[in-house]
C-alpha positions in Angstrom: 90.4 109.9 81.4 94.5 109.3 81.6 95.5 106.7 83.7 99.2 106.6 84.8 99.3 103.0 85.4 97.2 100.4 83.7 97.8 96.6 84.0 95.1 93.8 82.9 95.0 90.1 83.5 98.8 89.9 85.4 99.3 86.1 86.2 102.7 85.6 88.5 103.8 81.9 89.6 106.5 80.7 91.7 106.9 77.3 91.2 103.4 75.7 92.9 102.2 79.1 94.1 100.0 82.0 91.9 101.3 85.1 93.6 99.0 86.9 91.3 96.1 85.4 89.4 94.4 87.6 87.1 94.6 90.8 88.7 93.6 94.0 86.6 94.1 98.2 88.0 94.3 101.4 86.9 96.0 104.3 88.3 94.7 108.0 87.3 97.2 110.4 87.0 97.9 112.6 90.0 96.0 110.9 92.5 97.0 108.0 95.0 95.9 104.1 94.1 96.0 102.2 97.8 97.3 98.7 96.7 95.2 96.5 100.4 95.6 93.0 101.0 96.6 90.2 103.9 100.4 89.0 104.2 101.0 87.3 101.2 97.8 88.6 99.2 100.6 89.5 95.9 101.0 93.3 96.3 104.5 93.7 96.5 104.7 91.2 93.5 102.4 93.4 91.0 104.6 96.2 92.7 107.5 94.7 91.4 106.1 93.8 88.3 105.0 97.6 87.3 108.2 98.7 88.1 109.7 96.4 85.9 111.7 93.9 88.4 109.5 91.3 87.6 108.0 90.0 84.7 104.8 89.0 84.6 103.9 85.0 83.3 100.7 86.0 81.9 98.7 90.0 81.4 100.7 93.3 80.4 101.0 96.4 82.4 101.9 99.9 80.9 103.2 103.2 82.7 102.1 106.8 81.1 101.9 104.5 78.3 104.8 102.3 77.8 104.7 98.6 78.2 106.8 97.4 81.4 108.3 94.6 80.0 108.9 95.8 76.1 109.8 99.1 77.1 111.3 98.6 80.5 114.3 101.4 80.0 111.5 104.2 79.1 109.3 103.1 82.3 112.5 103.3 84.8 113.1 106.7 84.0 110.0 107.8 84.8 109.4 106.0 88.2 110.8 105.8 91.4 110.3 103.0 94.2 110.6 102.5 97.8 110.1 99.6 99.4 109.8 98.7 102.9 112.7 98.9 104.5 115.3 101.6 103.9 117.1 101.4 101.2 119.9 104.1 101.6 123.9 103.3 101.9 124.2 103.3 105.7 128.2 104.4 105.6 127.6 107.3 103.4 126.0 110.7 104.8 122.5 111.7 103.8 123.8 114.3 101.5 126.3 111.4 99.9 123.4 109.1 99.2 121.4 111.5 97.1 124.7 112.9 95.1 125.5 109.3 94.2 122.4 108.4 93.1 121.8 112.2 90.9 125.1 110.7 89.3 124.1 107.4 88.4 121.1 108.7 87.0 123.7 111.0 84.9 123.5 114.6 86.5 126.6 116.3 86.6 128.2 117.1 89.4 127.2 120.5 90.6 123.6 119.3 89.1 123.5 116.7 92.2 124.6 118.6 94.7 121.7 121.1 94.2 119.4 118.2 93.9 120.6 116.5 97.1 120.3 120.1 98.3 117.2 120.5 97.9 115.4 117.2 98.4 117.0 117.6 101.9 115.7 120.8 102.7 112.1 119.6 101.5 112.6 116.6 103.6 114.0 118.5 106.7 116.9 116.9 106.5 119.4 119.4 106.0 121.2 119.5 109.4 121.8 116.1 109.2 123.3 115.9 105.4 127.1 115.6 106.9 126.2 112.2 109.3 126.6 109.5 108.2 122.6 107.1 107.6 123.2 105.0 110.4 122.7 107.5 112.9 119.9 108.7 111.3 116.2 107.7 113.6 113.7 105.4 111.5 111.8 108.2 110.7 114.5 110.0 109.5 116.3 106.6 107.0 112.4 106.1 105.5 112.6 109.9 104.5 116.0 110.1 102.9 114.8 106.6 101.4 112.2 108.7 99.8 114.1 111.3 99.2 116.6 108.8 97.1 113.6 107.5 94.5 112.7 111.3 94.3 116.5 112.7 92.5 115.1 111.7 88.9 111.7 113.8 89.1 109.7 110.5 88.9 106.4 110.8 87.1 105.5 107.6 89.5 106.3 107.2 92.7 105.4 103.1 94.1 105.8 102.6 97.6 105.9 99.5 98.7 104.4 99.5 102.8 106.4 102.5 103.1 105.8 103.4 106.5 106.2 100.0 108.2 107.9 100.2 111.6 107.7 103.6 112.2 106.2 105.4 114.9 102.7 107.5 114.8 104.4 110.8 114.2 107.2 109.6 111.6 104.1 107.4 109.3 102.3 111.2 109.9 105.4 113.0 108.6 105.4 110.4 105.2 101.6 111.4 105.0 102.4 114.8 104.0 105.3 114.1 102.2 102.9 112.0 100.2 100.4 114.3 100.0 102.7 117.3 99.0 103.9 115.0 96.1 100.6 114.6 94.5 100.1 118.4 94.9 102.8 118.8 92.4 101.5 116.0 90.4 103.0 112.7 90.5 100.8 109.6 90.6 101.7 107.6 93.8 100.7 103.4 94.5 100.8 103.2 97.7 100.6 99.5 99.4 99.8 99.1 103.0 98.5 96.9 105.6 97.8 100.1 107.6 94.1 101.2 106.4 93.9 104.3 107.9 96.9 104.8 106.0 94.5 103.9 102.9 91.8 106.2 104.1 93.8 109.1 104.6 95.5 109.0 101.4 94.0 107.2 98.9 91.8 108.7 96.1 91.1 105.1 95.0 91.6 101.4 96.4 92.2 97.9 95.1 92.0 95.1 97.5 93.6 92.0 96.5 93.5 88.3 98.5 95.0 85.8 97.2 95.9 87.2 94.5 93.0 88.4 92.5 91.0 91.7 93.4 88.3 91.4 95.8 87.1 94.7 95.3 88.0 98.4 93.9 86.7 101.7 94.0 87.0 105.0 96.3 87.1 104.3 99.8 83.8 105.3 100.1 82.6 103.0 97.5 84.2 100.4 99.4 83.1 100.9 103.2 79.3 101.1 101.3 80.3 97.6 100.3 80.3 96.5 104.3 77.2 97.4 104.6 75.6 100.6 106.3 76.0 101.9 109.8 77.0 100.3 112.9 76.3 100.7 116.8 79.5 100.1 118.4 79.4 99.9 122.6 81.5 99.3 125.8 80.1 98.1 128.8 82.0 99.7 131.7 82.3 96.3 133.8 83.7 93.6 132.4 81.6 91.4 133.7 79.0 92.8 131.6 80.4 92.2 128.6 79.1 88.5 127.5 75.6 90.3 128.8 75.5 93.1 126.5 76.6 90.3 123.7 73.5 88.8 124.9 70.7 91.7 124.3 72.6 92.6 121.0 72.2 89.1 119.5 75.9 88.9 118.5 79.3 87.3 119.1 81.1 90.6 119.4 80.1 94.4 120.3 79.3 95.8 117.0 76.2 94.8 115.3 75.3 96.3 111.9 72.4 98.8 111.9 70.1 99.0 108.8 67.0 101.0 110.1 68.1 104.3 112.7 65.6 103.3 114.8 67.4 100.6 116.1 69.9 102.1 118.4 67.8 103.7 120.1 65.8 100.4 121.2 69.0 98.5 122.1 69.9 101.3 124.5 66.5 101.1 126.1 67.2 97.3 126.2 70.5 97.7 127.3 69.3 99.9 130.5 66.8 97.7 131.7 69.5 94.8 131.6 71.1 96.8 134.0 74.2 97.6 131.9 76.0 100.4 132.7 77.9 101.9 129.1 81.5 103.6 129.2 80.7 104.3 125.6 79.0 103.9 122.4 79.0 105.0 119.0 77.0 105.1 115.8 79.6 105.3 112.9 79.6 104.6 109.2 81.6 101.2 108.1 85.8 101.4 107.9 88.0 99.9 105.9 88.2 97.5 108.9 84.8 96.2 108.1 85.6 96.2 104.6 89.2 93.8 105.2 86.7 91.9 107.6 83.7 91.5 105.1 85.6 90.5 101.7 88.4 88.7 102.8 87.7 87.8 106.5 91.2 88.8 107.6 91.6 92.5 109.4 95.6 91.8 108.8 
């Protein structure tokens, strides 16, 4: 199997604090690897570090092959990165941006323009190339953002909480960009707080916290880790709510179901309490339950 990125044992301090302790992934080529953790758990810092803004105090990491701190050069030109917040000149027009970076990255003239042509056109942006950024919606900055890491034809694309602060249908539009990109090939990390982001995207997942890795696999693989179904309710009165707590046995409204009998037997017993339900639900674990169950945090 070819892995895109591979990284073993990364150790990263700042002064008392180990951002990352240890921590070990592997990304296969053409898929998505969903980088989960709490605030502060050391994603961005092994982000960093793989793209070769960091170096690491202890471990190696490689990209397609090349060692990120020995061969650093060869690993930038085949990457691109975007972080959380826009990165994008704000004075300069969306169709400036994306020329001045093909340049810097040593395409001639005419050779950027058609670039910047088309990476707006894929990114809808092309009625808006002649404003200037700061006009441009949230939705619309994080795209030409992406758009920017995209000039060089990266063979690896990091982003960094990409869609943070932006509304439903903007983080919806990133989705497909996303997904498009691995269509054509590229090999994304993706780190997010959002986990339906995760579950949408990713082929695999590593959770960090604190930074080591709690767990890794698909997100199936994971959610199996939280255990197996649950039985999920909603009283419709409120007043029935510590009640219902009651006859399930448990501190909140989801109780973990290992036998399918069961839900049927707490609705009986829920009935003859007298609780009325506006709704329940028998569902497999999320990667709520997961964040909840390994690292007790649903950050």
């Amino acid at each position: 199997m070819e892995f895109a990125i591979e990284a073993e044992g990364l150790v990263k301090r700042f002064d008392e604090k180990t951002a990352l302790d240890g921590v070990a992934l592997r990304a296969r080529k053409g898929t998505v690897l969903g980088v989960l953790g709490p605030n502060g758990a050391g994603k961005t810092t092994a982000v960093r570090i793989l793209a070769t803004l960091q170096r690491p105090d202890a471990g190696r990491a490689r990209v397609h092959g090349h060692d990120v701190v020995a061969q650093a050069a060869k690993v930038r030109g085949l990457i691109g990165l975007t972080g959380q917040y826009a990165s994008v000149d704000e004075q300069l027009t969306g169709t400036q941006n994306l020329v001045m970076m093909g340049r810097l990255l040593g395409l001639n003239r005419p050779d950027a323009r058609a670039r910047a042509a088309g990476l707006l056109d894929r990114f809808g942006l092309t009625e808006a190339a002649g404003r200037a950024a700061k006009g441009y919606s949230g939705g619309m900055r994080r795209r030409l953002d992406l758009a920017v890491s995209l000039v060089g034809r990266p063979a690896v694309l990091f982003l960094d909480e990409p869609t943070t602060g932006l509304d439903p249908h903007a983080r919806s539009e990133l989705w497909e960009v996303v997904r498009e990109l691995v269509a054509d090939g590229v090999t994304v990390l993706l780190t997010t707080q959002y986990l339906e982001e995760a579950d949408q995207l990713a082929d695999d997942i590593l959770l960090i916290d604190k930074g080591r890795v709690a767990a890794s696999g698909s997100p199936a693989e994971l959610k199996a880790m939280a255990g197996g179904h649950r039985l999920d309710i909603r009283p419709l009165r409120e007043e029935d709510v510590e009640k219902a707590k009651h006859v399930l046995g448990s501190d909140t409204l989801s109780i973990p179901v290992h036998d399918l009998s069961v839900p049927p037997a707490v609705l009986r017993r829920l009935d003859d309490a007298g609780i009325v339900l506006a709704e329940h639900a028998l569902r497999l674990p999320s990667l709520d339950d997961v964040f909840l169950t390994l690292t007790g945090d649903r950050s």
